[in-house]
N, C-alpha and C positions, 0 to 999 in steps of 0.2 A: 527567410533570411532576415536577421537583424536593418534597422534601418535606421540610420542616422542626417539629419536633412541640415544644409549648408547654408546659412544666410549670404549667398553671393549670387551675383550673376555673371563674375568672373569664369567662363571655363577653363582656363587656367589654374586658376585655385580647385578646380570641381575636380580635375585630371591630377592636381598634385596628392587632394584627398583621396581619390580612388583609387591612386596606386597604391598606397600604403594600408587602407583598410581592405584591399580584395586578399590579403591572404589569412584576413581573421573572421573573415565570413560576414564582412556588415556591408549593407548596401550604403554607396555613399550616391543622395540626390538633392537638386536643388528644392528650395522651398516654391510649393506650385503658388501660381502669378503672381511670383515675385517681385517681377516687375511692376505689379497694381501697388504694392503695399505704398505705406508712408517709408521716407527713409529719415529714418535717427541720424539728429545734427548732431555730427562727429567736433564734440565741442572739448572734450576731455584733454587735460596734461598731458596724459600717459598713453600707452597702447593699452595698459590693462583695464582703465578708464570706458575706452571707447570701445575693444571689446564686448566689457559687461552690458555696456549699453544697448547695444547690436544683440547680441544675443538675447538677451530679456525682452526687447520692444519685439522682436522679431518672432520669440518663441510666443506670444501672445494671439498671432495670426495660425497657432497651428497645433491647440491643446493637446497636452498629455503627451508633446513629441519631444524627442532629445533636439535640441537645434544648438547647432554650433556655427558662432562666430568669430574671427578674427581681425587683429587690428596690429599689419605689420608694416616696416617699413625700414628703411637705409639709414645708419647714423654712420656719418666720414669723420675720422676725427681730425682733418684738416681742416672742414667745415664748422667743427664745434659742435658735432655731432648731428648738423642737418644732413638732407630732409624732415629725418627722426617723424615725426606725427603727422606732417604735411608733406608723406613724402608720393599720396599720391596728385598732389595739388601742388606740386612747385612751382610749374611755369606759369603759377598764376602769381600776377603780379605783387599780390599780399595774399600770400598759399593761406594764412591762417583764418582770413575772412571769407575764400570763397568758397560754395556751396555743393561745386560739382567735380567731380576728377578732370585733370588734366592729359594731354595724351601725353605714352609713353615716349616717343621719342621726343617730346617738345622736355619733360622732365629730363631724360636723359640729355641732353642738350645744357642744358642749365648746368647741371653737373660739370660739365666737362670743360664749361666753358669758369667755372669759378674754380677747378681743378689745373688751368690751363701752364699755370705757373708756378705747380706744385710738383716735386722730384718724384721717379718712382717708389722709391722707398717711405715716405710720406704721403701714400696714396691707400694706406689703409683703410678699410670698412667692416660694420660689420649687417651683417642682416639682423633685423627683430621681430618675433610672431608669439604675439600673448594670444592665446585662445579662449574663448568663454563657453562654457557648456551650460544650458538654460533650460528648463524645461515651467509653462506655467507663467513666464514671468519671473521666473527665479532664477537667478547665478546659481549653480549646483558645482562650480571647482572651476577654478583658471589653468594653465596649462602655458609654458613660457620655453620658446627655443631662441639658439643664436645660431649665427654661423659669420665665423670671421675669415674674413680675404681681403682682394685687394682690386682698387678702380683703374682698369685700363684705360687706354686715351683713345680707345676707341672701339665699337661695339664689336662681340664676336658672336654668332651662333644665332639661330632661330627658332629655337624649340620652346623657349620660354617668355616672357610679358617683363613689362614692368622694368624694373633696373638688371634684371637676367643676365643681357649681353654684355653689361660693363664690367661684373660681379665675378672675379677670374679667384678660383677658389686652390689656394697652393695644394693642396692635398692629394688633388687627383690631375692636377695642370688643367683646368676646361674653367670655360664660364659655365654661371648657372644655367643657358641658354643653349649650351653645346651637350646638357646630358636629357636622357629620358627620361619618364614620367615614375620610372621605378629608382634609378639612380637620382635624379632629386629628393624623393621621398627619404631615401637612405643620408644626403650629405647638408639636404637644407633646414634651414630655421623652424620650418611650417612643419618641414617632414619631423623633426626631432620633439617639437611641443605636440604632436599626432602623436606620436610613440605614446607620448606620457598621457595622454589622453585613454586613449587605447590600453592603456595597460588600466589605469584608474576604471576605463566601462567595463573591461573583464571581471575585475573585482566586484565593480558595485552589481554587474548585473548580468552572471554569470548563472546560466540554465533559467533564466527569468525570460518571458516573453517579453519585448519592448511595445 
C-alpha cells in the first residue's frame, strides 16, 4: 500500500487524514519520532506560508518520502478575520509571539467571550486548511480548502479538537465535533484540500511505487 506520512502529532488531524485516504488505498501515518524532530517557527503571514515551511523542514527528516503538512485555522468575520494564523495560540496573551499551542478549550473560550456581544446572525466563520506536499525538502504543490458556518455561544459535540465544537456547519445542522471521522473528511476544510491532494497524487503518481 501507498504511503503517505503526516507532519503532526495531532491524532485528530491523523484520523481526519485516514478517513478520507483509506478508500484510495494510501496508508495515512505519522512521521516516526516526531516528537524528537526540531519544530519550524510558524513565523509566516499566511497558512500557505507556514504550511510550505512545515512540510519542507519536516520532509528533510524522512528522505525520498511524500510528507505532508498543514497550516489551518478559524477566520470570524466579526473578529476581523481572527484567530486566522494564531488560531492555535490565542489564549496566549500575544498569540503572535508565542512559541507553543495553546489548549483548545482555553482558545475556545477567548472566542466566545469576544463573540459575547455579537447577534447570531453575525456570528459567521469560516474554516482554512492550505496543505503542503514536500518531498526532499521541496514544496511539490499546495492544496487549499474552506468550509464556511457559523460560532455558537456554546460548545456542542465530542468527536472533534480544536474549535470543532463551536463550528455549527448549516448544511448538515451538526458542529464539526458532532460528525465522524468519514463525514468530516466529506464536509471539512482539511477534508476538501485532501480531496485535491489526492486527486493531484493519483495523477502525478499513478501505477508508480512511492
Amino acid at each position: 500500500m501507498r504511503r503517505v506520512l503526516i507532519a503532526t502529532s495531532n491524532p485528530g488531524k491523523l484520523r481526519d487524514f485516514a478517513g478520507a485516504a483509506r478508500a484510495h488505498g494510501i496508508n495515512i501515518a505519522g512521521i516516526p519520532d516526531f516528537s524528537e524532530l526540531p519544530t519550524p517557527v510558524e513565523d509566516g503571514l499566511t497558512f500557505d506560508e507556514n504550511a510550505r515551511k512545515k512540510a519542507e523542514e519536516y520532509s528533510l527528516a524522512v528522505p525520498g518520502e511524500i510528507v505532508l503538512a498543514d497550516d489551518s485555522g478559524l477566520e470570524v468575520a466579526a473578529l476581523n478575520g481572527a484567530p486566522g494564523v494564531h488560531s492555535a495560540r490565542y489564549a496566549a496573551d500575544e498569540p503572535h509571539l508565542a512559541d507553543t499551542n495553546t489548549d483548545d478549550e482555553a482558545n475556545n473560550a477567548r472566542v466566545l467571550r469576544e463573540l459575547r456581544d455579537v447577534v447570531p446572525d453575525k456570528r459567521t466563520a469560516r474554516f482554512v486548511c492550505v496543505l503542503a506536499a514536500a518531498r526532499n525538502g521541496k514544496t511539490l504543490a499546495t492544496f487549499r480548502g474552506t468550509a464556511d458556518g457559523m460560532i455558537l455561544d456554546a460548545p456542542r459535540g465530542t468527536n472533534g479538537f480544536g474549535y470543532d465544537p463551536l463550528f455549527y456547519f448549516p448544511g448538515i445542522q451538526k458542529t464539526f465535533a458532532e460528525l465522524s471521522a468519514e463525514e468530516k473528511a466529506r464536509y471539512s476544510h482539511r477534508g476538501s484540500a485532501f480531496r485535491q491532494f489526492l486527486e493531484w497524487y493519483e495523477k502525478q503518481f499513478s501505477g508508480n511505487d512511492i
